[in-house]
N, C-alpha and C positions, 0 to 999 in steps of 0.2 A: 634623252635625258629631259627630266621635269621638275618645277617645282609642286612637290604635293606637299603634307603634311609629316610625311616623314620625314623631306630631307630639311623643314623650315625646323622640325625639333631635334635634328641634328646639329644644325646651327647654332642650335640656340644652349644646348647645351655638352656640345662636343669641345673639351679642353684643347687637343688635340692643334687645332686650327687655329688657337692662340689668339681668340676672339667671339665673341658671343653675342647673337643678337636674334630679334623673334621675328614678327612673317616680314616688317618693312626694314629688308637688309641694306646696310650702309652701298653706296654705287660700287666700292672696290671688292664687296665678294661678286657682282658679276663682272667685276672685270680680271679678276683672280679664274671666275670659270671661266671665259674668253681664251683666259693665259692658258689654264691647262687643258682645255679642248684646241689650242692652237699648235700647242707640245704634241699634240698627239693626233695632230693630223690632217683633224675633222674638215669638213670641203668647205661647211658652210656652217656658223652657226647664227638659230633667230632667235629673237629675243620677245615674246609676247610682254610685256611688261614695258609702260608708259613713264617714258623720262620727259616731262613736259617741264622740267624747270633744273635749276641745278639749287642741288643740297649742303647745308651746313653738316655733313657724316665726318667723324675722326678720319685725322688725317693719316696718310698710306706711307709707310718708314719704305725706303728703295734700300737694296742693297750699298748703295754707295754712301748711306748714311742720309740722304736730303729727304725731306718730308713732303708729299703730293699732297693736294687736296684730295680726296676719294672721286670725284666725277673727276678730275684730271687722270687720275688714275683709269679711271675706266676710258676715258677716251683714249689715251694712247695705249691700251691691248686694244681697243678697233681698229686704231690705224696700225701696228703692229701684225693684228690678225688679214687686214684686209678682207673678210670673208664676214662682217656682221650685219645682218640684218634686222633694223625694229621694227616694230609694229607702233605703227601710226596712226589716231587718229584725224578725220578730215579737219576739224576742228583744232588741234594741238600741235605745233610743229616744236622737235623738242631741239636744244638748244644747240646753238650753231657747232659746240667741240664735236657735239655726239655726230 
């Protein structure tokens, strides 16, 4: 699985997913993919894509009713998944959740 151009105008305007956004998606749609590549099995998933800082994105509604920030959100499907790998570079180490 990839990010190309089909699935960023999927995102951007699939109702579907009860959320809409264009190529710079909020941290919790990769951690929604994390969630459902980890549902289903996946061994290993990487993440080409540079988290060098954490973002002010809307915040992520849990089932239990409590509000995550979005990079909160995304950091526990990694720990969750156990299986995520970023891409790094030498220069940028991204922030100590991720």
């Amino acid at each position: 699985m990839f990010i190309d151009d089909a699935s960023i105008a999927f995102v951007r305007t699939n109702r579907v997913l009860g959320y809409r956004y264009g190529l710079y998606w909020p941290r919790q749609v990769y951690g929604r993919l994390i969630e459902e590549l980890a549902a289903q099995g996946a061994r290993a998933v990487a993440l080409d894509v540079i988290f060098g800082e954490l973002r002010p994105d809307p915040l992520v509604q849990m089932a239990d009713g409590e509000f995550l920030e979005s990079d909160e959100f995304l950091a526990l499907q990694m720990q969750r998944a156990k299986n995520v790998i970023l891409a790094v570079p030498e220069n940028l180490m991204p922030p100590r959740s991720f």
